[in-house]
LUMLUMTOR-764054 format. One record per residue (C-alpha): residue number from 1; residue in three letters; x, y, z. Coordinates in pm, whole numbers. Layout:
% residues N
   n res      u      v      w
 NUM Ala      X      Y      Z
...
***
This chain:
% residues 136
   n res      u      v      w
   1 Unk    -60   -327   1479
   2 Unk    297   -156   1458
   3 Unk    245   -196   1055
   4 Unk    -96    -49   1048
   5 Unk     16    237   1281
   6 Unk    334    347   1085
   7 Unk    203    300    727
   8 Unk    -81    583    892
   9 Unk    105    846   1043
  10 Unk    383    809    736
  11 Unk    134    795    424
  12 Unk      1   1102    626
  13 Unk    297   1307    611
  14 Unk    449   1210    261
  15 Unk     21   1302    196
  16 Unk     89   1624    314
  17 Unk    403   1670    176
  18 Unk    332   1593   -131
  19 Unk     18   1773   -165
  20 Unk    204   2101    -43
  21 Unk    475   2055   -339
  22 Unk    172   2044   -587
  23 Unk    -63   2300   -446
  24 Unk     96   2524   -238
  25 Unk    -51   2521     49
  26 Unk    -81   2314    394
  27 Unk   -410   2109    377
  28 Unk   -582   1962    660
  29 Unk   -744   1758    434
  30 Unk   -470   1609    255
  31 Unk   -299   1482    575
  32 Unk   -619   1292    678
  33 Unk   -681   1130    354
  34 Unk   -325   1025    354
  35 Unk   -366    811    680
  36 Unk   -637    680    544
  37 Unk   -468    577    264
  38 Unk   -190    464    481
  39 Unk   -416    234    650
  40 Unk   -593     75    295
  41 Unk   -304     42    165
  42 Unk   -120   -189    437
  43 Unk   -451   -385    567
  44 Unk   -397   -661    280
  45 Unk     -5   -723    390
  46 Unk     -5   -632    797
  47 Unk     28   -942    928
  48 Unk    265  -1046    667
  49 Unk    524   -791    588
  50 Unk    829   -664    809
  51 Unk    793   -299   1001
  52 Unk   1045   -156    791
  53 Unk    818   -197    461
  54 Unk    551    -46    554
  55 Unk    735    240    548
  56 Unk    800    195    134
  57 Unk    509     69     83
  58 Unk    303    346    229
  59 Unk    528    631     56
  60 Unk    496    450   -322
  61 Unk    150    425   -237
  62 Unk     92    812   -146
  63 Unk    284    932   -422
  64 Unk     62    663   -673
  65 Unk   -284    779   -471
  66 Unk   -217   1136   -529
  67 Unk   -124   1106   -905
  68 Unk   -493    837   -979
  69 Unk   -759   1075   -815
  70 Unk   -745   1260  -1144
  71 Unk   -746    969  -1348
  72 Unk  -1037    877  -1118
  73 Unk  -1190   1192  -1174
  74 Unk  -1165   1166  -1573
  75 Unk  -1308    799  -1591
  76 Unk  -1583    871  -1364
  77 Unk  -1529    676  -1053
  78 Unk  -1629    821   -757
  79 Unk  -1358    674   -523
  80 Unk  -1184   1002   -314
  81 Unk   -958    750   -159
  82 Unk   -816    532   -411
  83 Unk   -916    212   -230
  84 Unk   -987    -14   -542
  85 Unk   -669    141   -662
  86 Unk   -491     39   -331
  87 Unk   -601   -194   -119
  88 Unk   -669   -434   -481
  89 Unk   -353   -325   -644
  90 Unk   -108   -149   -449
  91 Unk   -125   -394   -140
  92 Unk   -115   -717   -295
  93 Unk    156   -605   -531
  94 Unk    338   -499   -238
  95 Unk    216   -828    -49
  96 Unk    405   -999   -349
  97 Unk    740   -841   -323
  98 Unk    744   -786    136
  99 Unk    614  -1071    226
 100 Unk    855  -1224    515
 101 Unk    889  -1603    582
 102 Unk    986  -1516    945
 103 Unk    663  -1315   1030
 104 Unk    419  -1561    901
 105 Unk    588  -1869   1070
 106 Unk    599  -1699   1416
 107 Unk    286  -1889   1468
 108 Unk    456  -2212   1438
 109 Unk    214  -2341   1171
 110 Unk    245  -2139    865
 111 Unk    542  -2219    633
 112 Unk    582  -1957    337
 113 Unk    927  -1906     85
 114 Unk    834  -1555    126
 115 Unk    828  -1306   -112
 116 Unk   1031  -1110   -391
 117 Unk   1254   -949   -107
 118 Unk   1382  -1318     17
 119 Unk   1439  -1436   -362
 120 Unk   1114  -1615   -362
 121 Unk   1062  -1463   -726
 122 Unk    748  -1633   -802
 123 Unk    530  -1512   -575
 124 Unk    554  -1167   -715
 125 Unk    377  -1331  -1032
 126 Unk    121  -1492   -846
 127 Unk     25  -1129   -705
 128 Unk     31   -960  -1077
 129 Unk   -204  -1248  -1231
 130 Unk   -414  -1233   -907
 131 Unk   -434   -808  -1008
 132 Unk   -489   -863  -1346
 133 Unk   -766  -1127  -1308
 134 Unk   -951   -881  -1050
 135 Unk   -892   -598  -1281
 136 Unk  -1064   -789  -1602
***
Protein backbone atom coordinates (compact mmCIF):
# COMPACT_ATOMS: atom_id res chain seq x y z
CA UNK A 1 0.00 0.00 0.00
CA UNK A 2 3.11 2.28 0.95
CA UNK A 3 4.27 1.55 -2.90
CA UNK A 4 0.99 2.42 -4.43
CA UNK A 5 0.72 5.56 -2.21
CA UNK A 6 4.23 7.06 -2.94
CA UNK A 7 4.51 6.17 -6.67
CA UNK A 8 0.89 8.58 -6.56
CA UNK A 9 1.65 11.57 -4.79
CA UNK A 10 5.44 11.49 -6.51
CA UNK A 11 4.41 10.75 -10.30
CA UNK A 12 2.00 13.67 -9.31
CA UNK A 13 4.48 16.17 -8.58
CA UNK A 14 7.36 15.26 -11.11
CA UNK A 15 3.60 15.41 -13.43
CA UNK A 16 3.33 18.77 -12.47
CA UNK A 17 6.67 19.66 -12.61
CA UNK A 18 7.33 18.60 -15.60
CA UNK A 19 4.36 19.82 -17.32
CA UNK A 20 5.14 23.44 -15.89
CA UNK A 21 8.83 23.26 -17.53
CA UNK A 22 7.05 22.51 -20.94
CA UNK A 23 4.02 24.71 -20.83
CA UNK A 24 4.37 27.30 -18.60
CA UNK A 25 1.91 27.20 -16.50
CA UNK A 26 0.55 25.32 -13.20
CA UNK A 27 -2.10 22.74 -14.36
CA UNK A 28 -4.58 21.17 -12.23
CA UNK A 29 -4.91 18.75 -14.67
CA UNK A 30 -1.50 17.64 -15.10
CA UNK A 31 -1.04 16.87 -11.37
CA UNK A 32 -4.10 14.52 -11.40
CA UNK A 33 -3.18 12.63 -14.41
CA UNK A 34 0.19 12.19 -12.95
CA UNK A 35 -1.17 10.21 -9.85
CA UNK A 36 -2.93 8.39 -11.97
CA UNK A 37 -0.16 7.49 -13.78
CA UNK A 38 1.67 6.97 -10.60
CA UNK A 39 -0.75 4.43 -9.63
CA UNK A 40 -0.76 2.36 -13.36
CA UNK A 41 2.43 2.44 -13.43
CA UNK A 42 3.34 0.64 -9.96
CA UNK A 43 0.08 -1.77 -9.78
CA UNK A 44 2.05 -4.56 -11.88
CA UNK A 45 5.28 -4.44 -9.32
CA UNK A 46 3.57 -3.30 -5.69
CA UNK A 47 3.77 -6.23 -3.99
CA UNK A 48 7.08 -7.01 -5.37
CA UNK A 49 9.41 -4.10 -5.42
CA UNK A 50 11.16 -2.21 -2.40
CA UNK A 51 9.60 1.43 -1.21
CA UNK A 52 12.53 3.13 -2.36
CA UNK A 53 11.80 2.15 -6.20
CA UNK A 54 8.80 3.25 -6.53
CA UNK A 55 10.13 6.37 -6.24
CA UNK A 56 12.40 5.79 -9.74
CA UNK A 57 10.11 4.03 -11.15
CA UNK A 58 7.30 6.50 -10.92
CA UNK A 59 9.65 9.57 -12.00
CA UNK A 60 11.08 7.52 -15.38
CA UNK A 61 7.62 6.75 -15.87
CA UNK A 62 6.23 10.51 -15.72
CA UNK A 63 8.90 11.84 -17.67
CA UNK A 64 8.22 8.68 -20.49
CA UNK A 65 4.12 9.35 -20.08
CA UNK A 66 4.49 12.94 -20.78
CA UNK A 67 6.85 12.59 -23.86
CA UNK A 68 4.12 9.28 -25.60
CA UNK A 69 0.75 11.27 -25.38
CA UNK A 70 1.92 12.92 -28.57
CA UNK A 71 3.09 9.93 -30.10
CA UNK A 72 -0.34 8.67 -28.98
CA UNK A 73 -1.93 11.48 -30.45
CA UNK A 74 -0.11 11.04 -33.98
CA UNK A 75 -0.86 7.17 -34.24
CA UNK A 76 -4.34 7.55 -33.29
CA UNK A 77 -4.81 5.91 -29.99
CA UNK A 78 -7.07 7.35 -27.82
CA UNK A 79 -5.32 6.49 -24.47
CA UNK A 80 -4.99 10.14 -22.29
CA UNK A 81 -3.20 8.13 -19.71
CA UNK A 82 -0.63 6.07 -21.24
CA UNK A 83 -1.83 2.86 -19.57
CA UNK A 84 -0.95 0.33 -22.43
CA UNK A 85 2.20 2.32 -22.52
CA UNK A 86 2.67 1.81 -18.69
CA UNK A 87 1.14 -0.54 -16.87
CA UNK A 88 2.26 -3.23 -20.17
CA UNK A 89 5.63 -1.72 -20.61
CA UNK A 90 6.86 0.54 -18.10
CA UNK A 91 5.82 -1.72 -15.04
CA UNK A 92 6.94 -4.97 -16.04
CA UNK A 93 10.19 -3.55 -17.32
CA UNK A 94 10.56 -2.04 -14.07
CA UNK A 95 9.14 -5.36 -12.40
CA UNK A 96 12.27 -6.91 -14.24
CA UNK A 97 15.01 -4.77 -12.93
CA UNK A 98 13.18 -3.96 -8.76
CA UNK A 99 12.02 -6.92 -8.08
CA UNK A 100 13.28 -7.85 -4.34
CA UNK A 101 13.83 -11.49 -3.13
CA UNK A 102 13.18 -10.25 0.46
CA UNK A 103 9.64 -8.77 -0.22
CA UNK A 104 8.25 -11.67 -2.03
CA UNK A 105 9.54 -14.32 0.53
CA UNK A 106 8.06 -12.42 3.54
CA UNK A 107 5.25 -14.80 3.07
CA UNK A 108 7.35 -17.70 3.82
CA UNK A 109 6.36 -19.54 0.61
CA UNK A 110 7.57 -17.67 -2.32
CA UNK A 111 11.29 -18.11 -3.24
CA UNK A 112 12.46 -15.63 -6.12
CA UNK A 113 16.52 -14.70 -7.20
CA UNK A 114 15.05 -11.37 -7.60
CA UNK A 115 15.60 -9.08 -10.10
CA UNK A 116 18.28 -6.98 -12.13
CA UNK A 117 18.99 -4.85 -8.87
CA UNK A 118 20.16 -8.19 -6.81
CA UNK A 119 22.31 -9.48 -9.94
CA UNK A 120 19.59 -11.78 -10.95
CA UNK A 121 20.33 -10.59 -14.67
CA UNK A 122 18.00 -12.83 -16.34
CA UNK A 123 14.97 -11.88 -15.22
CA UNK A 124 15.27 -8.52 -16.83
CA UNK A 125 15.12 -10.63 -20.21
CA UNK A 126 12.28 -12.53 -19.28
CA UNK A 127 10.37 -9.03 -18.78
CA UNK A 128 11.65 -7.59 -22.37
CA UNK A 129 10.50 -10.90 -24.34
CA UNK A 130 7.30 -10.91 -22.17
CA UNK A 131 6.94 -6.83 -23.68
CA UNK A 132 7.84 -7.66 -26.92
CA UNK A 133 5.52 -10.70 -27.31
CA UNK A 134 2.50 -8.44 -25.93
CA UNK A 135 3.57 -5.70 -28.16
CA UNK A 136 3.51 -8.05 -31.53
Amino acid sequence: MANTQISASVTCVTFALLDYTLTGKWSLIAACEGAIVGIVAVTLSCGFIPTWTAGITTIATAFICHLTVDINKWIGIDDTTCSFILHGIIGSICLGIFVSLNIAGMDGVMRIPGGWVWHHWEQSGYQFVGVAVICL
